[in-house]
N, C-alpha and C positions, 0 to 999 in steps of 0.2 A: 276775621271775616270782612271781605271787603262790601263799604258802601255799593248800592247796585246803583245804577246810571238812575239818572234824572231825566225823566221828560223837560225837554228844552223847549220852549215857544214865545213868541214874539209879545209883548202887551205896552198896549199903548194908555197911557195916562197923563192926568192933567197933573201940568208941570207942580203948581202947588200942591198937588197934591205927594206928586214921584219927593218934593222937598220935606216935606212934613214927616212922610214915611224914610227919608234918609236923616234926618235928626233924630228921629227914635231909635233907628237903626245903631245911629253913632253914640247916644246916650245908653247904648244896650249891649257896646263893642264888640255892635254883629255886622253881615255884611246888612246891604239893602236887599239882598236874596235870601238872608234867613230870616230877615224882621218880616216878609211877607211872606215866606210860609209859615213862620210863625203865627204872625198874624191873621192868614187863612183857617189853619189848626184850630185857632181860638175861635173863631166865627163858627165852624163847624161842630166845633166841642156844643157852645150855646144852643146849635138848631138840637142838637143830640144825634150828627153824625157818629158815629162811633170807626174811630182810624185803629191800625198799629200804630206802637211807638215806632219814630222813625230810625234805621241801623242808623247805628253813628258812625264814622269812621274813624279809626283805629288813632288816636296821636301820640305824638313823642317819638321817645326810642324804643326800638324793638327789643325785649329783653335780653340780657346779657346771657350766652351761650356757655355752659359749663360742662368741662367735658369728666367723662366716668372719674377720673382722676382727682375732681374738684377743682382742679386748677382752670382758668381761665381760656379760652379758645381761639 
């Protein structure tokens, strides 16, 4: 199942601040786009938003195809 699109939108922030959130980001070996929604997630978890988990998308390789025969494809 694929990830479904993202709302996309502009946000402006204060530069130490956009820096602070990309060292957690790199300390977390996430982009800066998932250490704030992550970070959103967790703010909302605490008010007692209650989200889905978010679809992940699919990684790696797509499994190996075998055909009736067992053999390989």
């Amino acid at each position: 199942m694929a990830a479904p699109p993202k709302k996309a939108f502009a946000l402006r922030l204060d530069p130490a601040l956009f820096a602070a959130i990309e060292r957690c980001a790199a300390g977390d070996l996430r982009s800066v786009n998932a250490e704030l929604e992550c970070l959103l997630r967790e703010a909302l978890a605490r008010r007692g938003v209650k989200l889905k988990d978010p679809v992940r998308a699919r990684r790696g390789r797509p499994p190996k195809h075998v055909d009736e025969e067992g053999e390989d494809g």
